[in-house]
C-alpha positions in Angstrom: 115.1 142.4 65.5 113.8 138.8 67.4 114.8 140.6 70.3 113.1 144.0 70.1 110.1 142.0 69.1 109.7 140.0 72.1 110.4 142.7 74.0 107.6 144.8 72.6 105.3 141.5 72.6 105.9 141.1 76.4 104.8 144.5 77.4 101.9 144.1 75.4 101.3 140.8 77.4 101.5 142.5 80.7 98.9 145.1 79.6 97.1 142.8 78.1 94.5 141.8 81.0 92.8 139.1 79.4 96.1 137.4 79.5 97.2 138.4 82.7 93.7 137.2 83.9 94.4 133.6 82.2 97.7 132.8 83.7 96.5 134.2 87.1 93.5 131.7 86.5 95.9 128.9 85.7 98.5 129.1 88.7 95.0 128.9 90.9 93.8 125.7 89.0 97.7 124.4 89.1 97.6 125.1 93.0 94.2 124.2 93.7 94.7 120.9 91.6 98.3 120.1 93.3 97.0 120.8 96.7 93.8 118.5 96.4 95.8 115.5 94.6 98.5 115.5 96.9 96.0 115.5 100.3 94.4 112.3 98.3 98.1 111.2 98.3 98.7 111.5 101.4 95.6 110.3 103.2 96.1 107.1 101.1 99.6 106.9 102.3 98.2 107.4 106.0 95.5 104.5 105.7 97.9 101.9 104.1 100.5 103.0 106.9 98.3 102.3 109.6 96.8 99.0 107.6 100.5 97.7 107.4 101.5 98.9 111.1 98.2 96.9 112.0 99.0 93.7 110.2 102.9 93.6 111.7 102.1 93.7 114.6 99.2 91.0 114.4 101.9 88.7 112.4 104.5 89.7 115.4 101.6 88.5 118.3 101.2 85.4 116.2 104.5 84.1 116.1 105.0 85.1 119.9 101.9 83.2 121.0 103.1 80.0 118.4 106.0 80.0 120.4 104.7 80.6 123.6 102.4 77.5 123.1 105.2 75.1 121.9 106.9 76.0 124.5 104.0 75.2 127.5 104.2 79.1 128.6 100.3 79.4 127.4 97.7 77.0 126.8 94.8 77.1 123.9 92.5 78.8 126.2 94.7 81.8 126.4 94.9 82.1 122.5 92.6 79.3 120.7 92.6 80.7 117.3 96.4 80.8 117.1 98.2 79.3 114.2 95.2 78.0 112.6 95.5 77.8 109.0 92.5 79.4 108.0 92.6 82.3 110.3 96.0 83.4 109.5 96.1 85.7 106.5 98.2 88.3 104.9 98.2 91.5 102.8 100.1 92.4 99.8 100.2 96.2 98.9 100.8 98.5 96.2 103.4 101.3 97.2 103.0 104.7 96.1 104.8 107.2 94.4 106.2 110.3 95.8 104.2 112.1 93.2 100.9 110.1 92.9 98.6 112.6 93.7 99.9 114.9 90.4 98.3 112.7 88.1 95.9 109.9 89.6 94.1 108.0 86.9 92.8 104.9 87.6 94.0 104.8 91.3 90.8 105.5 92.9 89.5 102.3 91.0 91.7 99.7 90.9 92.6 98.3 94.1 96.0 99.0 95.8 96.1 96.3 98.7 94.4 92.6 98.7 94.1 90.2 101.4 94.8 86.6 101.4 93.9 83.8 103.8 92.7 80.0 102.9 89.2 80.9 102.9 89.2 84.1 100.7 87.5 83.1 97.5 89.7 84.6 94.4 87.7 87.0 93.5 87.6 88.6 97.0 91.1 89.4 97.3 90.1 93.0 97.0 86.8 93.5 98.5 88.1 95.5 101.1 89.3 97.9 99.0 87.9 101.3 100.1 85.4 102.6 97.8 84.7 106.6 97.3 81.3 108.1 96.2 80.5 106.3 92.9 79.4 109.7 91.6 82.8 111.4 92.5 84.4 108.4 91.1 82.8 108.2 87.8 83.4 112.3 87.4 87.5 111.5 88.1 89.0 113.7 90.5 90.3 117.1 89.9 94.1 116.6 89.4 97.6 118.1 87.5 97.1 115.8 84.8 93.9 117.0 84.3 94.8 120.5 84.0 97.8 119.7 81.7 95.7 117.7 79.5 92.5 119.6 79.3 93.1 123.1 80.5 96.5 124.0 79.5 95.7 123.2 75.8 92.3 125.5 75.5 94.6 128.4 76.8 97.8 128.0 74.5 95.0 127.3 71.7 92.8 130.6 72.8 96.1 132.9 72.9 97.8 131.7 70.4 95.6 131.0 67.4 95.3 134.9 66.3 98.3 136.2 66.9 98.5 137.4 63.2 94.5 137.6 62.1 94.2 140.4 65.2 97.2 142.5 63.2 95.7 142.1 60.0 92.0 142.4 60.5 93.1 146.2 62.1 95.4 146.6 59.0 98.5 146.8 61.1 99.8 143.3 59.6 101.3 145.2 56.8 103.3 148.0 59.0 105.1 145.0 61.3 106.1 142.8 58.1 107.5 146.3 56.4 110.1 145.8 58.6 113.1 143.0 58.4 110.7 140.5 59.9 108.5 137.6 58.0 105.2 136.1 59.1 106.8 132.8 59.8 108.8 134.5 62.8 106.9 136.9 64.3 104.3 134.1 64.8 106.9 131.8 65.9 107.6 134.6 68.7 104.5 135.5 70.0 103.1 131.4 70.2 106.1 130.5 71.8 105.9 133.9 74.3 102.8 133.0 75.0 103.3 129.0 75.5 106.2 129.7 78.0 104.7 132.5 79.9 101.4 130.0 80.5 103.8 127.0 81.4 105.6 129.0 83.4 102.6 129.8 84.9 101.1 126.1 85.5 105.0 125.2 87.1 104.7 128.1 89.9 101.0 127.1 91.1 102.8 123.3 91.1 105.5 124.5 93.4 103.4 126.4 95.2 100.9 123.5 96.0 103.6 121.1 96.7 105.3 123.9 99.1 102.5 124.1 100.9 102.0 120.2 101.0 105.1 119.8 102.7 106.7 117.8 99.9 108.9 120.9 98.3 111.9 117.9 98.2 109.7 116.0 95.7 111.1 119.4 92.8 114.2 118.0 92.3 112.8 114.1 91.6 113.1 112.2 88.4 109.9 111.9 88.7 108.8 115.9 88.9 111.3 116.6 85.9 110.1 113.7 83.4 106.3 115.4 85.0 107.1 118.7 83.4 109.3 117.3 80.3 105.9 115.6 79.4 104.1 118.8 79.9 106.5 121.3 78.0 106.1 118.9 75.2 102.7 118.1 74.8 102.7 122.1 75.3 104.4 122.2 72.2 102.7 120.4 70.2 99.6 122.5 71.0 101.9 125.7 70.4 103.0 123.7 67.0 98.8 123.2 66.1 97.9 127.1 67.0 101.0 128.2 64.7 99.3 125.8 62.4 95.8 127.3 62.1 97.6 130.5 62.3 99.2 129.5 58.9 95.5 128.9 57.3 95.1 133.0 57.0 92.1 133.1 58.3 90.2 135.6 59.7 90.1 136.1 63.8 86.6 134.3 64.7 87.4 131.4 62.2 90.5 130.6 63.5 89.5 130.7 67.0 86.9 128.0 65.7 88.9 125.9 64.2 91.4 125.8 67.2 88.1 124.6 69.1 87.7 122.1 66.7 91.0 120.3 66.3 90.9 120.6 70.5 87.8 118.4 71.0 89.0 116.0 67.4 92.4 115.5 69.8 91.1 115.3 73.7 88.0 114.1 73.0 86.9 112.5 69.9 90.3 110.3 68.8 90.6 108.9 72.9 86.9 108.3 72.8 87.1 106.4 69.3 90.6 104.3 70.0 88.7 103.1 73.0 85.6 102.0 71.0 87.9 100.2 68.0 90.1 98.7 71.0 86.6 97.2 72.4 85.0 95.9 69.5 88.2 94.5 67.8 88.3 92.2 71.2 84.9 92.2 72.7 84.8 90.4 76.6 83.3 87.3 76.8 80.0 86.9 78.5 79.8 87.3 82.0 76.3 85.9 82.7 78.5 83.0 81.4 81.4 83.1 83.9 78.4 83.6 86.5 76.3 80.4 85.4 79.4 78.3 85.3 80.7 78.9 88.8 77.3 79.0 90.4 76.7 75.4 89.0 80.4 74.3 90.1 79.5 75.7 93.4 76.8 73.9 93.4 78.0 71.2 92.7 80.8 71.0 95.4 78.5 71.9 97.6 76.2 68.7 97.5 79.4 66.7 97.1 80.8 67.7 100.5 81.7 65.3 102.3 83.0 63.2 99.2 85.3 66.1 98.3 87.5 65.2 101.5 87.1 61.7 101.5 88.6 61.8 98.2 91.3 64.1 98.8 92.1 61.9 101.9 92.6 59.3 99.4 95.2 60.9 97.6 96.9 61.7 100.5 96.3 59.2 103.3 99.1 60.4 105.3 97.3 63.8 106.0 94.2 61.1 107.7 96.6 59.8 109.9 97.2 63.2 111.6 93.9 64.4 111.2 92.5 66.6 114.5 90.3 68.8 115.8 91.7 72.0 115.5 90.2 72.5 112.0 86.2 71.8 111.4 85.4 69.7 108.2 83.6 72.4 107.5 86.3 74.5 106.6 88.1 71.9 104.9 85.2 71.1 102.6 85.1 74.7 101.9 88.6 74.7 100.8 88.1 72.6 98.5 85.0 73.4 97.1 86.6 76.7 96.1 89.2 75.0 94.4 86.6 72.9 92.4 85.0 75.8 91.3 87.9 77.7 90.9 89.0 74.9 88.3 85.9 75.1 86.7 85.8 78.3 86.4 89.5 78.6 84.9 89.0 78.2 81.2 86.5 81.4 80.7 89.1 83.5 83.2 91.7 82.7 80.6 89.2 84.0 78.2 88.8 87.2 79.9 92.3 87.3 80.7 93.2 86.6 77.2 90.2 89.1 75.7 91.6 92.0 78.0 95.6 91.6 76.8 94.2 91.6 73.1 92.1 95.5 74.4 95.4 96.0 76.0 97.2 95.7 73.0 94.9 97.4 71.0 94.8 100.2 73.1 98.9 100.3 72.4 98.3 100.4 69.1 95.5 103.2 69.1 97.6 105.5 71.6 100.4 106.3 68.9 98.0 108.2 67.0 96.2 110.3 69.9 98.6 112.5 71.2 96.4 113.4 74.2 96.9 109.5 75.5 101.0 109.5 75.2 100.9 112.3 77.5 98.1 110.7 79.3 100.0 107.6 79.9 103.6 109.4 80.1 102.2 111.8 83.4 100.6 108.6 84.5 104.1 106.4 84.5 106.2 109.3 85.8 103.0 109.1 89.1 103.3 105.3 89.3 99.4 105.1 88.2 99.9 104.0 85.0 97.4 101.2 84.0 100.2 98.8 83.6 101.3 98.7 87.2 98.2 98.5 88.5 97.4 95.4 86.4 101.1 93.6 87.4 99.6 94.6 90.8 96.7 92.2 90.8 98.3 89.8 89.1 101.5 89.3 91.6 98.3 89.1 93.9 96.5 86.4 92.8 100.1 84.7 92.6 100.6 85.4 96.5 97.5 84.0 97.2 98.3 80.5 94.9 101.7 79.9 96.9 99.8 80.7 100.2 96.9 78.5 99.7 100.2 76.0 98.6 101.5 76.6 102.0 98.8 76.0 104.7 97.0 73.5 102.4 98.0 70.7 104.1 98.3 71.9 107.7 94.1 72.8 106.9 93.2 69.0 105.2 95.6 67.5 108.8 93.0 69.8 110.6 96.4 70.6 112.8 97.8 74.4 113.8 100.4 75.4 112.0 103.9 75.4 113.0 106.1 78.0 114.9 108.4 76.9 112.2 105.8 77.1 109.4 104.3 80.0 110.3 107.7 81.9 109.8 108.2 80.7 106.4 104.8 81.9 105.0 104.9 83.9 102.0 105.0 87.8 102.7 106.5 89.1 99.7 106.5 93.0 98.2 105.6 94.5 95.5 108.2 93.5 92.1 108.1 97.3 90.2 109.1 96.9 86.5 112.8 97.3 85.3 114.1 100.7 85.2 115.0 100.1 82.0 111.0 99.1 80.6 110.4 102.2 82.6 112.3 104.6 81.0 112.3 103.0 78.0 108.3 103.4 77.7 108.7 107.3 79.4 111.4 108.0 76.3 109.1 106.3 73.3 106.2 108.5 74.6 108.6 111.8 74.6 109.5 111.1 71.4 106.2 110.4 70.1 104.5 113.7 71.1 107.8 115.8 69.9 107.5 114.2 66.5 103.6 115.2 66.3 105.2 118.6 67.8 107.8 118.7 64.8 105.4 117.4 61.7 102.8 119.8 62.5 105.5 122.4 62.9 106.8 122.0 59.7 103.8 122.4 57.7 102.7 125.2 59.6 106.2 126.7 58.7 106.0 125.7 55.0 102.8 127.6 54.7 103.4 130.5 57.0 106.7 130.9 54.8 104.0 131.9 51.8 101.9 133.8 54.3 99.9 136.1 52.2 98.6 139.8 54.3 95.7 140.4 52.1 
């Protein structure tokens, strides 16, 4: 009987142009959001290619004129900024995912690369970090995740929320459930029909996209299938809510209300409310304040100057001895300005720093009870734009840039070039990525988070469709 009734229900579906019309409509946003996300993807891949090409071969010219100049085979006319210890710099970059552009978050705002030399004040790591329209920006770009998130749910909840009112509003209802066949399975039938035909739907304007983007090999990644697994559930649970309202018995227009309800309490108002509670329950600490304070410890080092050096030379009179031209005092009072001010400055970083875990963890917390940001944050991970890595990524930054300042700092206070010698054992290190195992570990918690929403809500929806009543 199942059979015969799915079936009958799927050539009603294909007669049915309304629903035609909406899976038609979703395999154009699927391929239309693939095919934009992955051009960002790729353009960003292009530009950090060329950026790291750029930098090799400026690091390769520097060593090779180092040499050269030990050597006596050019003199400091040929090259006279070679091997000074404030010139020479280096990038550190964020790789990537074969999949970024499917769901891209907060990868158009955080920054993805930073550069590092002695004179680059902490805070500037990243200011050449390409920035898009700020309109475009705060808007989010069109993406996957976004259709999966948004879209996918309004459909599942628009098709699937009368499939039992409709029957018995035109006093048909009756005639079906004469037959060997309850309430609780025909509806089970027809949401599910419906859910799999639209995910089916959303996975072909994928393919197509990423067909057409050249990066068809990218189907058969872990990261693809955990993708869809996220999306089939969180699918779910929104089939699991429509067979829920269908279980209220109410009429056609009330249900479809309702469905429109619980869609903006889940995507819009419980995201929107975690994030206030998260803000207030660990508020930031007053910039003007972190302004004030290193504007008067720049201040400060500034009018010392000269007394900055002279007691750092103090400390360490065998860097006078060697002292030379090839760095200005200038540069060196600058130096250490920054690191006065930077010490100054410390204790209301670690306040920030401190304020922003505590959010952090709050917005944990919050997440396990909005459904719409475990699948947020699962599509995110299985993309490599989760929030997470992009925070690990500016903070293995800022550590780059404290051993690097460690290891020209005294070639700048000698005022000498650096080494051949030195200059080859400069940090240049990658990106760490998290374990696997925290990896998957988080991708399975959030899977089984949104299937046990899918399950609960299930369950109630079967215990009251099991006393479905047709009049």
């Amino acid at each position: 009987m199942s059979g015969d009734i799915l079936r009958a229900e799927w050539l009603l579906l294909r007669r049915d142009r309304t629903f035609l019309a909406g899976c038609a409509f979703l395999v154009v946003l699927a391929l239309y959001a693939t095919f934009s996300g992955v051009n960002w993807q790729q353009a960003r891949l292009v530009a950090q290619g060329q950026s790291i090409d750029k930098h090799a071969s400026q690091w390769q010219r520097e060593a090779t004129q180092l040499a050269a100049l030990e050597r006596g085979e050019i003199t400091l006319s040929d090259a006279p900024a070679v091997g000074l210890p404030h010139v020479v710099r280096t990038e550190f970059y964020l790789p990537p995912s074969g999949i970024s552009g499917l769901a891209i978050g907060e990868a158009e705002l955080r920054p993805t690369y930073a550069t590092i030399s002695a004179t680059t004040r902490a805070h500037e790591i990243f200011r050449f970090q390409e920035v898009d329209n700020p309109v475009l920006l705060g808007l989010g770009r069109f993406d996957l995740a976004f259709v999966v998130i948004y879209l996918l749910p309004l459909l599942i909840a628009g098709f699937g929320c009368s499939v039992l009112s409709v029957d018995r509003d035109s006093r048909t209802l009756q005639l079906v459930l004469s037959q060997p066949m309850t309430a609780l399975r025909l509806a089970t039938l027809r949401v599910g029909l419906r859910t799999m035909a639209l995910i089916t739907a959303l996975l072909l304007g994928t393919i197509a996209g990423l067909v057409l983007t050249g990066l068809v090999g990218q189907l058969l990644s872990w990261a693809f299938v955990g993708f869809f697994a996220v999306t089939a559930t969180y699918a779910g649970l929104w089939a699991a809510l429509a067979l829920w309202i269908v279980s209220l018995n109410r009429g056609t227009e009330t249900s479809a209300l309702l469905m429109v309800v619980t869609w903006a309490v889940v995507v819009l108002i419980m995201p929107a409310l975690a994030t206030v509670v998260a803000r207030e329950a660990s508020p930031m600490p007053s910039r003007l304040e972190y302004i004030v304070t290193a504007r008067e410890a720049e201040n400060a080092a500034n009018l010392a100057g000269r007394e900055l050096l002279q007691e750092y030379l103090l400390d360490h009179p065998e860097l006078e001895a060697t002292r030379g031209d090839a760095v200005s005092p200038f540069i060196k009072t600058f130096f250490l300005a920054q690191r006065q001010v930077e010490n100054a400055v410390t204790p209301i970083v670690e306040r920030f720093d401190a304020a922003e875990r505590r959010q952090q963890l709050w917005r944990e917390t919050l997440r396990w009870i909005s459904p719409r940001d475990i699948a947020s944050d699962a599509l995110l991970l299985s993309t490599g734009n989760g929030a997470a890595r992009f925070t690990t990524f500016e903070r293995q930054a800022r550590e780059v840039r404290g051993t690097w300042l460690k290891s020209v700092e005294t070639a700048l206070i000698s005022g000498r070039r650096l080494t051949a010698d030195e200059f080859a054992t400069l940090p240049r290190p990658m990106f760490r990525e998290a374990q696997p195992r925290e990896t998957a570990l988080r991708y399975a918690t959030s899977l089984t988070a949104l299937l046990l929403f899918a399950v609960l809500i299930a369950l109630d929806a079967r215990r009251r469709l099991a006393r479905y009543s047709v009049a």
